[in-house]
Wavefront OBJ file of the C-alpha trace (Angstrom):
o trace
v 56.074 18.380 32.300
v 52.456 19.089 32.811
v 50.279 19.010 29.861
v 47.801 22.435 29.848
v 44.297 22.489 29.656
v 45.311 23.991 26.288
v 46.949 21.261 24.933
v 44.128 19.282 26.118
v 41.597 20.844 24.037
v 43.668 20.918 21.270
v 44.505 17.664 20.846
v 41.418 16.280 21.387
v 39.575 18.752 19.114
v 40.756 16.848 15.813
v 39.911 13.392 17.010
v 36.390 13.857 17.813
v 36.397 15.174 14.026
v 37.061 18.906 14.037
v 34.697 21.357 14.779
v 32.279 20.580 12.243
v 31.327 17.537 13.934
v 30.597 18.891 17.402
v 27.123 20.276 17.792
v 27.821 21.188 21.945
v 29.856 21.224 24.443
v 29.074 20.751 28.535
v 30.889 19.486 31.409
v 29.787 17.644 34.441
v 31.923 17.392 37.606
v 34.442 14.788 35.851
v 33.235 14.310 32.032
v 33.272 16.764 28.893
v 30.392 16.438 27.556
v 30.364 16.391 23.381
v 27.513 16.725 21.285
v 28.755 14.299 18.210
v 27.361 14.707 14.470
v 28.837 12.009 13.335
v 29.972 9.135 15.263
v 32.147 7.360 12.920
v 33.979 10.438 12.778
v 35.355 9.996 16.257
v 38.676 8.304 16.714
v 37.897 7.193 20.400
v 41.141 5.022 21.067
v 43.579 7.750 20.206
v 41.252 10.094 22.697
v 41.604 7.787 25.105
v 45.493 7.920 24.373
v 45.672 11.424 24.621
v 47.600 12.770 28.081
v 45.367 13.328 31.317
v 42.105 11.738 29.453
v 41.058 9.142 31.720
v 38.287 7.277 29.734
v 36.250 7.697 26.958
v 32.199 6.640 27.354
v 29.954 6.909 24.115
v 26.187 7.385 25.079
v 24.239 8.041 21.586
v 25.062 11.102 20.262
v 26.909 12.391 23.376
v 30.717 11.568 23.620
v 32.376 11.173 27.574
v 35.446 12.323 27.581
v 36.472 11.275 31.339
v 39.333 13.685 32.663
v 38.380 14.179 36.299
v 37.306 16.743 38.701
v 38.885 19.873 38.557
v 40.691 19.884 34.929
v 37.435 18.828 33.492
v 36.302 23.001 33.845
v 39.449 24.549 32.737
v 39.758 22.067 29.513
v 36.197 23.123 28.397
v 36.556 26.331 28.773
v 39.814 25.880 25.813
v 37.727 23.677 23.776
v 34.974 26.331 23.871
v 37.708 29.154 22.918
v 38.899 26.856 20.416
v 35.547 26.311 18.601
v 34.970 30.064 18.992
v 38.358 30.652 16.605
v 37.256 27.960 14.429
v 33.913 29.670 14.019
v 35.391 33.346 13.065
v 38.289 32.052 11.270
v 38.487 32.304 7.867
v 37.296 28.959 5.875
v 40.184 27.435 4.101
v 39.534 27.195 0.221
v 39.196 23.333 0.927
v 36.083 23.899 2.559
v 32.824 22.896 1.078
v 30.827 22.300 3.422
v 28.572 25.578 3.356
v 27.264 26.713 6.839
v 29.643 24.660 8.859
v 32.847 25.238 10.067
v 35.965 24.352 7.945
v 38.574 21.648 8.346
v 40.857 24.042 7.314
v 40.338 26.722 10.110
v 43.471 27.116 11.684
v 44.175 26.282 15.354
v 45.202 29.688 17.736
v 48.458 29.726 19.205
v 48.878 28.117 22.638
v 50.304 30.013 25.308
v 53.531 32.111 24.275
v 52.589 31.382 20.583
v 53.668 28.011 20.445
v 51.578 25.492 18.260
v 49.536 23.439 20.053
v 51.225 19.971 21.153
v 47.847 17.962 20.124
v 47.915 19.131 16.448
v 49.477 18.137 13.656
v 53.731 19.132 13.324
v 54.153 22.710 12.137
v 50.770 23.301 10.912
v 47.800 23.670 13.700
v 45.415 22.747 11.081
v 41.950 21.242 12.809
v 42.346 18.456 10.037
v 41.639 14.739 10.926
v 44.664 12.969 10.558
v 45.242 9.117 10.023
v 46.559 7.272 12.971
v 49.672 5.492 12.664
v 50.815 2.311 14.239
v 54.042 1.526 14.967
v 55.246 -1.854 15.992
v 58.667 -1.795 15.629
v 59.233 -5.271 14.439
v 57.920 -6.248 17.878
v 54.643 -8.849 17.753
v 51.529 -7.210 19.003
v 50.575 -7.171 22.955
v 47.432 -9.055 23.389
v 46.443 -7.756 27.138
v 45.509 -4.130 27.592
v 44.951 -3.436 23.702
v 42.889 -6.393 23.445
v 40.633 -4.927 26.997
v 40.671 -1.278 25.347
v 39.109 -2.618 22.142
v 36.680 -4.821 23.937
v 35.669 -2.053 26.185
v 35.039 0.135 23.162
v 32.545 -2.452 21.861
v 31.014 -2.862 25.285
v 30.189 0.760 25.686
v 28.907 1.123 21.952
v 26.421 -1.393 22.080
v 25.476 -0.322 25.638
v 25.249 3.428 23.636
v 22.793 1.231 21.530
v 21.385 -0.323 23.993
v 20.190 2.719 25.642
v 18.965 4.767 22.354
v 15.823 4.498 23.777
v 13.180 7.184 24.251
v 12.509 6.542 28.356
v 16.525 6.466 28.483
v 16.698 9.207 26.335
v 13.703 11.560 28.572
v 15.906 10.343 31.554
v 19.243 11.557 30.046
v 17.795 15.175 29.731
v 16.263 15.264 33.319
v 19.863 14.682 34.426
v 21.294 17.098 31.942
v 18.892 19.416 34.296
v 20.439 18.722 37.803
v 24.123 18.254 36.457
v 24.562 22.059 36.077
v 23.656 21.845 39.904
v 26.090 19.690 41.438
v 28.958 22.252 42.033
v 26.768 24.194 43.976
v 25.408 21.463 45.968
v 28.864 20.461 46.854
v 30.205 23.972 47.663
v 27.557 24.846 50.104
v 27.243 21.270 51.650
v 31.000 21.503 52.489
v 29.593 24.801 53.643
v 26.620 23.629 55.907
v 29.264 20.637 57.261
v 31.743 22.804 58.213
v 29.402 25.011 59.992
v 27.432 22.464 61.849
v 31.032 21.353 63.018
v 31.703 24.592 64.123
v 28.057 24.919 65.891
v 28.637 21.769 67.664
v 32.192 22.618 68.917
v 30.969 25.989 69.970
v 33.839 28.053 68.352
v 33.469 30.599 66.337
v 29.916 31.632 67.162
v 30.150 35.102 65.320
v 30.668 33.446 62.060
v 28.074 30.525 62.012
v 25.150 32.614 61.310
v 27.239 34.334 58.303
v 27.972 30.059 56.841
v 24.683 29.002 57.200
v 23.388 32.168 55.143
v 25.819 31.298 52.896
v 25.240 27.469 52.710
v 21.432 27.948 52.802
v 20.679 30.177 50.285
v 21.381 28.282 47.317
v 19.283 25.151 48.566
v 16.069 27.758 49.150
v 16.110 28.854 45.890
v 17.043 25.671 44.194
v 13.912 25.509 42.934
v 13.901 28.168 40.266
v 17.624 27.122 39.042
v 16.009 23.492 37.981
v 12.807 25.625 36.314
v 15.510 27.599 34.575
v 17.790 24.372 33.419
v 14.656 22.245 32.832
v 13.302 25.097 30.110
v 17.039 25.434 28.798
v 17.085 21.377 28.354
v 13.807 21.195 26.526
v 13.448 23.600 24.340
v 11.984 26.423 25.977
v 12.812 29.947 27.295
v 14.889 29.590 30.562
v 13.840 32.561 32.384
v 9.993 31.665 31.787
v 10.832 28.140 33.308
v 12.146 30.219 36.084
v 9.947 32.395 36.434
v 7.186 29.647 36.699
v 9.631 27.803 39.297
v 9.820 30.874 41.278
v 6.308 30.452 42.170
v 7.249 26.806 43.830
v 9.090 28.829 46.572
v 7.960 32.297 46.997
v 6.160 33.274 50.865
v 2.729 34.278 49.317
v 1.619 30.609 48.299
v 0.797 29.969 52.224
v -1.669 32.383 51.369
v -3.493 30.419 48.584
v -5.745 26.926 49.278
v -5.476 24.210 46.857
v -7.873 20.998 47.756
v -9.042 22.292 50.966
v -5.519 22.775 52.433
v -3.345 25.606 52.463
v -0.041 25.485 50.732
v 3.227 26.121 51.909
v 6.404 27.737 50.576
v 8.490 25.454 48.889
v 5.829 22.572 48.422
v 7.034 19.791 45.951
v 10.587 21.003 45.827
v 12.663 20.321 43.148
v 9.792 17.717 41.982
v 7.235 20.591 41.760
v 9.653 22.865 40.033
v 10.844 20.511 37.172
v 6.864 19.590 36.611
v 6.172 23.643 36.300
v 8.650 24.400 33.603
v 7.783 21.349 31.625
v 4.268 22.794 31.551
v 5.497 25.907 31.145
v 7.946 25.171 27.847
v 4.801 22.901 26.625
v 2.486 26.293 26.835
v 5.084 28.622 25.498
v 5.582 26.219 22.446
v 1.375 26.382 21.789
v 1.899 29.813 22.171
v 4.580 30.456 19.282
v 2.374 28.473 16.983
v -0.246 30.597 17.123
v 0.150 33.889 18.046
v 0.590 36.630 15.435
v 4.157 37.769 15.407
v 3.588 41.668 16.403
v 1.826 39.926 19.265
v 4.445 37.344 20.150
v 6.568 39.369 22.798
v 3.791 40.724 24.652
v 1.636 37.654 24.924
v 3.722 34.317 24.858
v 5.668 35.582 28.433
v 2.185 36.197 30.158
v 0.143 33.434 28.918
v 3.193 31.202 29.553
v 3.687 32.538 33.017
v 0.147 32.713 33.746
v -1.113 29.263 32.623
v 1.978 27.577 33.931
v 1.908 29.652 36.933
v -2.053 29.040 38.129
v -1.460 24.981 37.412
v 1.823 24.777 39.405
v -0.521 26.916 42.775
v -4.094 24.930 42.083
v -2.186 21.370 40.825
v 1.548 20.718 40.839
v 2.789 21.837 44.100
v -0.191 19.891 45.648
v 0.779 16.907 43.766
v 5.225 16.857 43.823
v 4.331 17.876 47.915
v 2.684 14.249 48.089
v 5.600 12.458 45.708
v 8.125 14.092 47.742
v 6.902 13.091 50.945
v 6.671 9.669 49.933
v 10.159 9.411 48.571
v 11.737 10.969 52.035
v 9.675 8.425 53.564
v 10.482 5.722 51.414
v 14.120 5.899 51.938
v 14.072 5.628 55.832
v 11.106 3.079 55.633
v 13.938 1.445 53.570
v 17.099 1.674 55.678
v 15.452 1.367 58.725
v 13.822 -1.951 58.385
v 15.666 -3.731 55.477
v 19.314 -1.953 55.906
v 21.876 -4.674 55.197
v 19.258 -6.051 52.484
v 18.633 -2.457 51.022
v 22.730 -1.345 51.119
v 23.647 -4.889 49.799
v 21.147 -4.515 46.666
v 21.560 -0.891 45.838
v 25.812 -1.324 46.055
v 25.591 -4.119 43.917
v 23.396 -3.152 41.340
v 24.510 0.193 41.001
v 27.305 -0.435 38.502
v 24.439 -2.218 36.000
v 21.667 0.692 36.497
v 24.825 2.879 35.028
v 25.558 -0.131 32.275
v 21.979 0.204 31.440
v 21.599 4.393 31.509
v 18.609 4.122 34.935
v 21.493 5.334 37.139
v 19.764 9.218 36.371
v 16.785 8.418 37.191
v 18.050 9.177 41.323
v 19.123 12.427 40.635
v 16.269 14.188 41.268
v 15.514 11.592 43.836
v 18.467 12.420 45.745
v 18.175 16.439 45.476
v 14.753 15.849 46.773
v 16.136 14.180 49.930
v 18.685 16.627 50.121
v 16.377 19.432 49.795
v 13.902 17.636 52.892
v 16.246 16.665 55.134
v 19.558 18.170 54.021
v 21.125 15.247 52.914
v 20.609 12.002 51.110
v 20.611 8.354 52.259
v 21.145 6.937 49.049
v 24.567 7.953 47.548
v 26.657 6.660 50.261
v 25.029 3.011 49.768
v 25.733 3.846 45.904
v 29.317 5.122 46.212
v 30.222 1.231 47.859
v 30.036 0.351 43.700
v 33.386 2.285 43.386
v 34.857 0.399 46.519
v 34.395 -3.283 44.841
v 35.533 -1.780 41.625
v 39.061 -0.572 43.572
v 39.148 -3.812 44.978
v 39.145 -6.152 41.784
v 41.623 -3.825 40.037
v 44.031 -4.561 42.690
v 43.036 -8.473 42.882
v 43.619 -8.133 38.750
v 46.873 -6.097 39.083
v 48.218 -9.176 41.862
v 47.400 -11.755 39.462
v 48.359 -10.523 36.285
v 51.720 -10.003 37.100
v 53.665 -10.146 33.702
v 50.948 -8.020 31.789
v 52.759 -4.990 32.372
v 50.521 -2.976 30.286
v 47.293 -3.566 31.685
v 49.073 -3.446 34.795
v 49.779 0.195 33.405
v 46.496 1.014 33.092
v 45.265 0.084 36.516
v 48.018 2.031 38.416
v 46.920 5.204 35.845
v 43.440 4.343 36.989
v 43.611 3.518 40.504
v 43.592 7.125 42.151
v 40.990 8.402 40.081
v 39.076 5.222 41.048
v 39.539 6.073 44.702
v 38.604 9.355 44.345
v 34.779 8.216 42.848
v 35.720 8.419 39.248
v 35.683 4.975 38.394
v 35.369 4.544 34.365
v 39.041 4.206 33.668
v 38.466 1.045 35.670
v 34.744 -0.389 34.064
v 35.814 0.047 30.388
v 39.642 -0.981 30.707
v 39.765 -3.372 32.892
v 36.920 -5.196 34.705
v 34.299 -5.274 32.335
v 36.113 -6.302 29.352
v 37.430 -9.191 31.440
v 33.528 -10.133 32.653
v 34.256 -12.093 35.351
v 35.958 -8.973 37.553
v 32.989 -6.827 36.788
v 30.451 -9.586 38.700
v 33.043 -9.627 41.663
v 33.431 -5.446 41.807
v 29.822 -6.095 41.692
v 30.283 -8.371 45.140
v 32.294 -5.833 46.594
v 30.181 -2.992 46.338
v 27.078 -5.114 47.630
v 29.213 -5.734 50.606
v 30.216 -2.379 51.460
v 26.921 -1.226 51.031
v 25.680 -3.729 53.184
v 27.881 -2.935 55.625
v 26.159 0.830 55.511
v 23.039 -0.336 55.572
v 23.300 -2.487 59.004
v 24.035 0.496 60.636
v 20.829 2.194 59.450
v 18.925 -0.191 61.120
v 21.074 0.233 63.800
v 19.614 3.613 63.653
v 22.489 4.968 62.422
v 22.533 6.879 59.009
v 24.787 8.019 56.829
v 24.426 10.531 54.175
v 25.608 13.167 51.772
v 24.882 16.850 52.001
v 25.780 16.944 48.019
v 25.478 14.733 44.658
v 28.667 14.066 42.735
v 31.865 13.341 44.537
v 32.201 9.470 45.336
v 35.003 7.237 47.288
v 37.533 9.322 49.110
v 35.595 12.476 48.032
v 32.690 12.145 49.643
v 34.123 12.562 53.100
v 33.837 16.037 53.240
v 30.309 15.496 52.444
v 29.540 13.433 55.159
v 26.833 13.799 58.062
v 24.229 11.480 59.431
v 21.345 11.488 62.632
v 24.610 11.449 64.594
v 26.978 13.882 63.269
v 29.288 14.049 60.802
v 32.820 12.016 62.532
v 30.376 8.560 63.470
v 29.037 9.187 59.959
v 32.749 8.886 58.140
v 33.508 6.487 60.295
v 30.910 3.835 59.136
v 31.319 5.053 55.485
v 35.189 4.551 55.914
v 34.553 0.489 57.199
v 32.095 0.193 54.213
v 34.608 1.345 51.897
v 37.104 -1.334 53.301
v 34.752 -3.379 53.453
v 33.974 -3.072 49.221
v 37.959 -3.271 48.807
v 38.357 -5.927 50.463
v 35.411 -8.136 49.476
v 36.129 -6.949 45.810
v 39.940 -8.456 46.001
v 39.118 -11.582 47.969
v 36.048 -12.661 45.148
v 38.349 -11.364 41.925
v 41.692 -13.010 43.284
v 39.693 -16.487 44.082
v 38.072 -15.908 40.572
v 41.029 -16.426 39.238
v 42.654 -19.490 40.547
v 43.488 -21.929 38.336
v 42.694 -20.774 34.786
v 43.679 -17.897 32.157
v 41.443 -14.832 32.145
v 40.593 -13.296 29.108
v 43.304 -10.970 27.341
v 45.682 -12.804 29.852
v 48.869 -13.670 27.619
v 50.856 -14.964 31.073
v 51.044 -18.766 30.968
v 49.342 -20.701 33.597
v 50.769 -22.689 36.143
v 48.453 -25.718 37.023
v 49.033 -26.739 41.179
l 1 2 3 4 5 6 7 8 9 10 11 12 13 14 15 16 17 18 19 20 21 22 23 24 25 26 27 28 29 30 31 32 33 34 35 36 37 38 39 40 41 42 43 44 45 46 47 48 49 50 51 52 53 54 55 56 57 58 59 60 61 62 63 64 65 66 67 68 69 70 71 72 73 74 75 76 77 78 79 80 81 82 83 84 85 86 87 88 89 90 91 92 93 94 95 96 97 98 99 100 101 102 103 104 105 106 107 108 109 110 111 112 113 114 115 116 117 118 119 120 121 122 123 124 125 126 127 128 129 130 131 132 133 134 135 136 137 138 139 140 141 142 143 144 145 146 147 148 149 150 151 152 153 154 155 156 157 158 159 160 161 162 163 164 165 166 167 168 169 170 171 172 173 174 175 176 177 178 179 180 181 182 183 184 185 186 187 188 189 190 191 192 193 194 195 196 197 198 199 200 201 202 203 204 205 206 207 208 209 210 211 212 213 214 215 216 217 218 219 220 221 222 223 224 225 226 227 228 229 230 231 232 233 234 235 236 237 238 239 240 241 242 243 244 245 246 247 248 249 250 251 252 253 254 255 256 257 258 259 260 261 262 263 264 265 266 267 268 269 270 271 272 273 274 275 276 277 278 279 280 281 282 283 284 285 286 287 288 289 290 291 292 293 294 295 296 297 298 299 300 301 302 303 304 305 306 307 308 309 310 311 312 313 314 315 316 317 318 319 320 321 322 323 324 325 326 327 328 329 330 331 332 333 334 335 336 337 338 339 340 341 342 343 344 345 346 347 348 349 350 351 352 353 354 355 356 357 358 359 360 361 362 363 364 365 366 367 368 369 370 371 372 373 374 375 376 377 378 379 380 381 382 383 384 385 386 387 388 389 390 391 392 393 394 395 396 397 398 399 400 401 402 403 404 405 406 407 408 409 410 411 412 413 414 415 416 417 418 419 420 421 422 423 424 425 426 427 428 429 430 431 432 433 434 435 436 437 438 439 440 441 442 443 444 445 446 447 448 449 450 451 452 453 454 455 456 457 458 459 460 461 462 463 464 465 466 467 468 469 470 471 472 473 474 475 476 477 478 479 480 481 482 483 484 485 486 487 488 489 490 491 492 493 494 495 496 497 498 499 500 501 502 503 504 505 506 507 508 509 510 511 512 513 514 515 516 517 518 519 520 521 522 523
């Protein structure tokens, strides 16, 4: 039977330490997103165990909790109910913890007023409760279990690793273009299905109508990321859009800055993240100092007007140049060095994420996006995913009588082809090491593969950020339409699979892999 979004929420709620312990909640297009408290407070192997969780990734204080595209909205909109309840329940007299919510608050009824399946028997109590482990007289699997706890300690000293303060800055400028990324995907599918449409000539009373639709999001994308970037930093969102607003409204063509007139939408996305950083920086001066009584009439128009006469006479001058030379840049890039370019950014893709630099693109590829309505980059990027598929498979071949890490793979394999691709990292080929390098391989392949078509002057790229392997075909357009563009994606893609087995099954010949418990045959 399929487990609800309910029962979801429910059962994870408890394991990530009860409500207490969770300072937010947020969602990205696969991940719930957990503020933690307190880390040891999180029982991360039994939220991996939970039904339809698909990986668990600790970064600092933020716990992953990987369920995939789709469920991921519906479960956080339970957990969010269920927090809700905890917070206007009434605290159990166990409770002493003043000003934070109680252990003892008790779950709501799941649909039809049954208990929920994720909390403890016949109570519904959001109580941490010991785990139990049952072995049955049976001796203890080393394969899978052994991977699962060696993953854990991989991504918690990567989560240490990357407790840095550039990491950290970089973390929060995604946390501004995340919110985004459903959008960007709805009206690129949008914009592809009309330019389909346009080309085929059908339809020609409804084209207009989709590319209204599929452009009006992308010419005001601007003051969304002013909004999200004063939300993420501290700062009143509206002013941050407000400011952003500026970035793209007509009248700037009327206004000189450096001896050249300016025109609407100048720096982009760039220009619009700069304005409401200023903008939350002259708000906070502004609460410091003004008198109270004052506070609501002056704070909004100093705010706005500082912010506002920078971004015209400094910012939009300045993100117009950056802008230009990233769109540049990137066909510089594929044009001259494309096998070269595809084979480095597919294989070191997987690392940049290892390492927490893998956000620094996002507002590099909204930017292209935004220019030339799509980006370059995150086809070359999704060929990671492809060498990851592959070693899985070369892995599952091998390891024939490790039935439960074979387990795992099959569990993980269709979210892995689909672009979510954790399941895979933390359970199987980075614990192992040597399958990580040769996913590594594959993806440089595939990417490589991309990339000689670029110079081929052929280009691939996606209309939206997010979606990766299999779901990034609806995505898809390029210099020369959309069907040569999923074509060449599609051969990179076998390309990664294929290069990813061959390296990860010759990897293996002739000696034991670690957490393999299968005896080896020598000749």
């Amino acid at each position: 039977m399929q487990r609800s979004s309910y029962d979801t929420a429910a059962a994870l709620l408890p394991l990530v330490g009860g409500p207490g312990n969770v300072t937010s909640v947020a969602h990205c297009m696969t991940r719930l997103r957990l503020g933690i408290a307190a880390r040891e407070r999180v029982d991360a192997e039994a939220v991996r165990a939970v039904p339809g969780v698909l990986g668990v990734v600790t970064d600092g204080d933020t716990l992953q909790v990987v369920i995939g595209p789709g469920a991921v909205v519906a479960v956080t909109a339970e957990f969010e109910k269920l927090l809700d309840a905890a917070a206007t329940a009434h605290r159990g007299p166990d409770d002493d913890r003043p000003g934070e919510f109680g252990s003892g608050a008790p779950l709501p009824a799941g649909p039809g007023g049954a208990s929920p399946r994720g909390a403890p028997k016949g109570r519904g109590e959001l109580r941490e409760q010991p785990r139990r482990t049952r072995t049955r007289g049976r001796r203890p699997h080393h394969g899978a279990a052994d991977l699962a706890a060696r993953g854990a300690e991989l991504k918690a000293a990567r989560a240490r690793r990357n407790a840095t303060p550039v990491k950290t800055a970089l973390r929060r400028i995604a946390d501004v273009f995340v919110p985004l990324i459903p959008a960007l995907i709805g009206c690129g599918v949008l914009a592809g299905l009309g330019g389909l449409l346009v080309n085929a000539g059908w339809l020609p009373w409804l084209t207009p109508a989709l590319a209204a639709v599929a452009s009006g999001f992308m010419a005001l994308i601007s003051v969304f990321v002013g909004y999200n970037t004063a939300k993420v930093f501290g700062g009143t969102p509206v002013l941050g859009g407000a400011v952003a607003a500026v970035v793209v409204y007509p009248g700037v063509a009327k206004v000189t800055a450096f001896g050249v007139a300016l025109a609407p939408g100048q720096g982009g996305v760039l220009g619009a993240l700069a304005a409401a950083l200023l903008a939350v920086g002259v708000e906070r001066w502004c609460r410091g100092r003004v008198p109270d009584a004052l506070d609501v009439l002056l704070t909004p128009t100093v705010t706005v007007l500082v912010a506002g006469l920078a971004t015209l006479y400094g910012l939009m001058y300045a993100a117009g140049l950056v802008s230009s030379a990233i769109g540049s840049a990137a066909n510089w890039l594929l044009a001259t060095t494309g096998p070269l370019a595809g084979l480095v950014l597919g294989g070191l893709f997987l690392p940049l994420v290892m390492l927490g630099l893998h956000q620094a693109l996002i507002p590099i590829h909204t930017t292209l996006i935004q220019q030339q309505g799509y980006t370059v980059l995150l086809p070359l990027l999704a060929m990671a995913g492809a060498g990851q598929v592959g070693a899985a498979l070369a892995v599952y071949a091998r390891l024939r009588h490790d039935t439960q890490l074979r387990t795992t793979i099959r569990s993980a394999l269709p979210a892995g082809l689909l672009g979510v691709g954790e399941p895979l990292i933390y359970g199987v080929s980075l614990p192992l090491g040597r399958p990580f390098l040769t996913a590594c391989a594959g993806g440089a392949a595939g990417g490589a593969f991309v990339g000689f078509f670029a110079v081929l002057g052929d280009r691939v790229g996606a209309t939206a950020i997010g979606p990766s392997g299999w779901a990034l075909f609806p995505l898809l357009t390029g210099n020369r339409g959309p069907a040569l563009a999923a074509a060449i994606y599609a051969g990179g893609l076998l390309t990664g699979y294929a290069v990813g087995f061959l390296a990860t099954y010759a990897g293996f010949s002739g000696a034991g892999v670690p957490g393999d418990p299968s005896p080896r045959r020598s000749g």
